[in-house]
N, C-alpha and C positions, 0 to 999 in steps of 0.2 A: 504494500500500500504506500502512495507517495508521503511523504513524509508531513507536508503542511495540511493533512487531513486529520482533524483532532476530532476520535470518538469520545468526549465524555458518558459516561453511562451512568442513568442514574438508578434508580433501586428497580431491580428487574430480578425477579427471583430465578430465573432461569440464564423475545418475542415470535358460435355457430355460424356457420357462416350467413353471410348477408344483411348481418348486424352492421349500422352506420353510426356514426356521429354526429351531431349539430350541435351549433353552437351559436348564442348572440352575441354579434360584432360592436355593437352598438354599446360605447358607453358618454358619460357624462366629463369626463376627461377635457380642461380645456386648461393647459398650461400655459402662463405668461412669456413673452418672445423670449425673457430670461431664461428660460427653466428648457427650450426647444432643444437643446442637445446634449437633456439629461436623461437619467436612467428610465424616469418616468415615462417623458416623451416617449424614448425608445420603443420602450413595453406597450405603451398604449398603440403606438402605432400597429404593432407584431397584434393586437386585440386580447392580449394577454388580463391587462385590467380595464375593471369596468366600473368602478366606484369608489370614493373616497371619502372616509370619515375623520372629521367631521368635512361639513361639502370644501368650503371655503380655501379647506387647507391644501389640495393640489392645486393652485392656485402660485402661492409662493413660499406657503411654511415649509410646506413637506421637502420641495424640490431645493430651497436654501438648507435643510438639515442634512441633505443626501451629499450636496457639495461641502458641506463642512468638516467633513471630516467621516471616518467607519463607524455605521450604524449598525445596531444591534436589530435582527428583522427574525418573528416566528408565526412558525404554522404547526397545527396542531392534528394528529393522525388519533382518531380513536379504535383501537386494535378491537374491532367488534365481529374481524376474522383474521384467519393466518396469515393474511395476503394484504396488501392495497394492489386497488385495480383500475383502468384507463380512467375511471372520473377522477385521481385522486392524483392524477399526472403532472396534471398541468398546474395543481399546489407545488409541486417539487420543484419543476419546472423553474417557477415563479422564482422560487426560491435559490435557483442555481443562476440567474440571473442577478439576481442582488451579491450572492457570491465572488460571481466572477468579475463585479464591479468593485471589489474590495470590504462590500460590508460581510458583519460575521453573522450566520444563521442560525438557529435554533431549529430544529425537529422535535417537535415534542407530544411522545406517545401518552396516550389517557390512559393511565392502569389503574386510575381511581373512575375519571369519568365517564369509561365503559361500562363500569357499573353502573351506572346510572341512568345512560342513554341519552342521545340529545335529540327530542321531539322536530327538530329542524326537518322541515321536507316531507317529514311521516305521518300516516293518516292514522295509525295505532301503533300502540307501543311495542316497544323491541319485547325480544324473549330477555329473559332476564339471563344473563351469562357467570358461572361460577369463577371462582378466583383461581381457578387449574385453568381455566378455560383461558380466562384474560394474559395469563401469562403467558401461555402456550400462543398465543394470539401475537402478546407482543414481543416475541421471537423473532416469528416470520414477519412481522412488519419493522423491524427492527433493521432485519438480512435485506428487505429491498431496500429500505432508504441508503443504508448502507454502501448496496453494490449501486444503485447509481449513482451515489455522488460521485462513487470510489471511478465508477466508467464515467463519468463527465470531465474529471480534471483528468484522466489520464487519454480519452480518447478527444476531447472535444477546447479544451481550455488551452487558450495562449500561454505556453511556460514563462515566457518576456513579462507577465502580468501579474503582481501578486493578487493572491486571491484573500475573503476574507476566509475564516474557520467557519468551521458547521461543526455544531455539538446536538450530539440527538439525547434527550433528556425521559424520564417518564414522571408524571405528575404525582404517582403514588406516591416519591421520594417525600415529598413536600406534606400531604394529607395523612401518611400513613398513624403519625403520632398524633392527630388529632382527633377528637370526638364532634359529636355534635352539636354538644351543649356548648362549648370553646368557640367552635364555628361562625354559628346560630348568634353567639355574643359579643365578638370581634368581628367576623365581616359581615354579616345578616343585618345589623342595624346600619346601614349603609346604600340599604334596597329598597323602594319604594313600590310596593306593591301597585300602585297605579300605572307604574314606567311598566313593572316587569309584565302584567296584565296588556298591556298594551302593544305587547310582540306579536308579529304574524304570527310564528309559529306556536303561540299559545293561543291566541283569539281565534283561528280555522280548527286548533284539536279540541277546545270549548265547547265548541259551538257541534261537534260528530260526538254520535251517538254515543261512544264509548268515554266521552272526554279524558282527563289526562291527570295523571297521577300526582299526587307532591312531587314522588321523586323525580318525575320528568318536569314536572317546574323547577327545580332547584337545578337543574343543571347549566342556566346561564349565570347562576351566581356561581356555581363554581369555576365556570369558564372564564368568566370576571376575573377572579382572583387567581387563576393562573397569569392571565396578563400583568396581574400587578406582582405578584412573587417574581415572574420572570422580568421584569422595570427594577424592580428595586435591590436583586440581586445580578442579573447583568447587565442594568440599563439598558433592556429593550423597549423600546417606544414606538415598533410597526409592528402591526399583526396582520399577517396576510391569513383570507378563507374566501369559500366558497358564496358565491351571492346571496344561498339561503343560511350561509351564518352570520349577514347584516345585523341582525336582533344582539347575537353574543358580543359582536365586536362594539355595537352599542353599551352595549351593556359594560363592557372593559373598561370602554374609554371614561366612563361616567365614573366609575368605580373609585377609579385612578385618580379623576377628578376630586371627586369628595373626601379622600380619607390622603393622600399626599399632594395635591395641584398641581402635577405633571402633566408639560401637553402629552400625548400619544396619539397615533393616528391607525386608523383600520382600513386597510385595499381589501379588496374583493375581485376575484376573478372570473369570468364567467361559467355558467354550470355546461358539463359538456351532457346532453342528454341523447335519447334513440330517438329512431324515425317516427316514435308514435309519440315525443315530446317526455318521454319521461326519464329521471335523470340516472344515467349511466353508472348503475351501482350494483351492488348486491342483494339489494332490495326487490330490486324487480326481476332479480334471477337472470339477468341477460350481462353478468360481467364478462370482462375480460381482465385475467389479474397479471400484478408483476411479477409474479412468483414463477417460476418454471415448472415446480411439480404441478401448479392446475392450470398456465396455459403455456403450453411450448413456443421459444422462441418461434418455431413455423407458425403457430396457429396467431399469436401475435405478428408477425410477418402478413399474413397472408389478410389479418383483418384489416390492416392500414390498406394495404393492397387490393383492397374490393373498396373502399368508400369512390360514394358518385363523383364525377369529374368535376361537379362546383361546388364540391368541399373539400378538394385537394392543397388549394391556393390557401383557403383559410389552416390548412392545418399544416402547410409546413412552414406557416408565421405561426403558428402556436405551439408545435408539438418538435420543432426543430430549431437549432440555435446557428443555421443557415443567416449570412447576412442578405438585406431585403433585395439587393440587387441582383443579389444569386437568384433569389425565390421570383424575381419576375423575366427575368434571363431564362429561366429553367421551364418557365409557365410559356413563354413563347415556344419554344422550342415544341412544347406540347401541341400547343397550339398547330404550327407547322407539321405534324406528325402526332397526328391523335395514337395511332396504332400502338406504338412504341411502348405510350405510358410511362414516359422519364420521370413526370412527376409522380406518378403513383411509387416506381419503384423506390426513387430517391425519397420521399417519405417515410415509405417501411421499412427501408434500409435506417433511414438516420433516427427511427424511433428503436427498433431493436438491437441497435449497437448501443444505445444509451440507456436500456433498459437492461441487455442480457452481454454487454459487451462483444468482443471482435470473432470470439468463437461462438456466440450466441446468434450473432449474424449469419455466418459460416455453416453451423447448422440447419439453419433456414432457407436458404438455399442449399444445398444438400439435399434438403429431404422433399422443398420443393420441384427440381430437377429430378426428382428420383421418383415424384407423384406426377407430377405433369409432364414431364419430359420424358417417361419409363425410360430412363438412364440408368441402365446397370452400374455406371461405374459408380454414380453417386450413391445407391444400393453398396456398391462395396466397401464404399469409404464412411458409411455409415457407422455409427453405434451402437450396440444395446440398445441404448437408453436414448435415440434417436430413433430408431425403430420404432421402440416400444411407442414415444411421443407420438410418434405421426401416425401410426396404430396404435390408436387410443384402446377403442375397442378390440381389437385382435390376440388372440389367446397367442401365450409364451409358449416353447415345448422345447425342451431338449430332450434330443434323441441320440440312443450310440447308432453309428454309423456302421451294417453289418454289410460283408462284399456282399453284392447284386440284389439291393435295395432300388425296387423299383418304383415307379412314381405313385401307381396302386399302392403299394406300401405305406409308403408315405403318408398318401389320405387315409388311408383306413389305420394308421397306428395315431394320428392326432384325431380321428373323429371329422374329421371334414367332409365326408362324403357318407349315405348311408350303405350298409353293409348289401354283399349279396349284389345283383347284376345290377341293380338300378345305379348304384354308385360307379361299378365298370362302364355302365354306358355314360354318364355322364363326362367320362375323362375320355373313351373316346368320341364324344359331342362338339368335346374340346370346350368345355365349362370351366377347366384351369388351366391355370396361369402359373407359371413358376418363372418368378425373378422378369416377368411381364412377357414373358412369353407363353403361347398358348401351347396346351400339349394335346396332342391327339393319341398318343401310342399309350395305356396304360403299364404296358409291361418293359416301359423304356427305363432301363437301368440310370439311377442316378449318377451324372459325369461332374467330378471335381470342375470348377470355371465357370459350366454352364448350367447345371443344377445347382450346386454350391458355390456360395460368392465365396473369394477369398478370404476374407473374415470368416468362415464358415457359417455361414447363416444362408437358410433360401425362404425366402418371400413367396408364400403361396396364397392366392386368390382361387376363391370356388364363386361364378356367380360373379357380381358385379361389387357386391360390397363386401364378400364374407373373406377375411384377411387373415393366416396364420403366419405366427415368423417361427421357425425352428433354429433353433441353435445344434449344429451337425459333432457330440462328441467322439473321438476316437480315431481326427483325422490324422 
């Protein structure tokens, strides 16, 4: 790991296709000629942010505090699974921007306020998740932030540039020695039950049937008071989140307000949702995560690589750290040569090399070439665990390799085929495939090369979708 990457850790007891993206461009952004070739500007141009609290302050406070020197900037990740996934991107995102402009970033996992839940966005309350669970959670969310900052400064960052630090924190550090009663009497008087009544996302779960618990009301006051623990212990003063956590970063900012008088200010990024407008999470069961054990560098590759051709332009101002005259250089080019898809590819390349880094790319193509392209060679150059990823579904089987093991064989020792003539005829129907070739001869003896790849693996399809991989022992 490069050496100017500082993981602080804090109390962590251990952390389909045809899916699209959308996203609104549109925000409230209007910087003074001052502030036009600052970080701000930058971002909002790329459609990165879309909001500023309080309004006034992108204007000229924020944009003078950014020039004055390295700010302290956080965003906050509630591990309420093992994973972050494509809606949670473009918070990092945000965040490796500020980085690589010299200010220092915070990550800071909820290991308190996942217990809790944050009513933001949802029409009913979360399942309530045990404390094995939350940890276990903030592991894996822990291992993604991790590896992409780790893949941004070494694949993507000017070495010429000092960067700021990123320290990823978890909030339990902070709450764990505290009770209710302590809480409830040092920061609770402090809230204003008409302010906090007065949030979107408490005034729409109100008003449904099921309405909303205390303890999902009490989670903007403790979202609050992370803001203020993290001002007064690192002097951070921006909180970057998602548009529908406008209500929390309200809530911080006031916070901050009344018990120390520090300015602070809240950005908001736009929500990235699906085609049917709903917002791209795990809520609605249609993720895409960063994690590699649930979605493979391919299956990430391939989903950038299917969005429609006029959300290309938008996303690789948002989801790539491409300069803008590249992204409209490159959008021509498309333009001239629709076929090609330079922009499709140059997007899912420069999101899965930032997500799963250079070999995480590499695999992606591989396995692509090896599905679309029925390329044996990229079949040989494959993995295991390449394999297995791009057959998701397809049973594993290893088999010892006995001389004059025939293709018959084969199918009827993994169960591919049913027994007795019906399965003979189908092999020779020519219904499989071995290593993407059809076979017609059933009693064709297996040949090293061309039945088994070099890695000793063969690739058998029966049918159109049904997929085995064998692993060949004894060669």
């Amino acid at each position: 790991m490069a050496a100017s990457v500082l993981w602080r850790r804090g109390y962590v007891s251990c952390l389909p296709r045809g899916r699209r993206l959308y996203f609104t461009p549109r925000s409230k952004f209007h910087c003074s000629p001052s502030a036009h070739n600052g970080l701000l500007f930058s971002l909002n141009k790329r459609g990165i942010l879309k909001d500023c609290f309080p309004e006034n302050a992108a204007q000229d406070e924020l944009p003078l505090l950014l020039q004055s020197g390295a700010q302290t900037v956080y965003c906050g990740f509630d591990p309420t699974a093992d994973s972050l996934h494509v809606g949670n991107l473009l918070a990092i995102i945000g965040l490796l921007h500020f980085r690589s402009a010299g200010h220092h970033v915070l990550a800071v996992l909820g290991g308190a306020t996942a217990q809790i839940g944050d009513p933001s966005g949802k029409t009913s309350e979360r399942e309530r998740l045990s404390e094995d669970a939350v940890h276990a959670n903030t592991r894996g969310i822990r291992e993604s932030i991790e590896r992409i900052f780790t893949n941004h400064e070494l694949l993507f960052h000017d070495s010429s540039v000092k960067m700021g630090t990123v320290t990823v924190l978890n909030n339990l550090s902070w709450y764990k020695n505290w009770n209710v009663v302590r809480f409830l009497s040092e920061a609770g008087r402090h809230f204003r039950m008409g302010t906090m009544l007065s949030r979107h996302s408490v005034r729409s779960r109100l008003k449904s049937a099921d309405g909303m618990s205390l303890t999902e009301f009490t989670y903007q006051a403790f979202q609050a008071y992370d803001f203020y623990h993290l001002n007064q212990i690192y002097g951070c003063k921006i909180q970057l989140g998602g548009t529908d956590q406008s209500g929390n970063l309200m809530s911080g900012h006031e916070y901050i307000g009344k018990v120390s008088g520090e300015d602070v200010y809240g950005l908001t990024i736009p929500l990235v949702t699906s085609s049917v407008g709903d917002k791209l999470g795990k809520t609605a069961g249609n993720a895409v995560w960063l994690n590699r054990d649930k979605t493979s560098p391919f299956e990430l590759y391939q989903f950038f690589l299917r969005q429609p051709d006029t959300s290309v332009e938008g996303y690789l101002k948002l989801f790539t750290f491409l300069p803008l005259m590249e992204v409209e250089k490159l959008m021509e080019q498309q333009r001239k040569d629709p076929g090609k898809r330079l922009a499709h590819k140059r997007l899912a390349a420069e999101v899965t090399k930032l997500v799963h880094g250079k070999e995480g790319l590499e695999s992606a193509k591989r396995s692509t070439n090896a599905l679309y392209n029925s390329s044996v060679q990229a079949l040989e150059e494959m993995s295991d665990e390449e394999l297995q990823e791009l057959f998701r579904e397809a049973p594993f089987h290893e088999l010892l390799l006995e001389p004059g093991t025939t293709v018959i064989d084969a199918c009827r020792r993994i169960s591919a085929i049913p027994e007795g003539p019906r399965g003979y005829q189908m092999v020779s129907d020519g219904a499989v495939l071995i290593n993407h070739k059809r076979i017609e001869n059933p009693e064709q003896v297996l040949i090293p090369r061309i039945h088994i790849l070099s890695n000793g693996l063969t690739l058998l399809r029966v049918g159109k979708k049904n997929y085995y991989i064998i692993r060949w022992l004894g060669l």
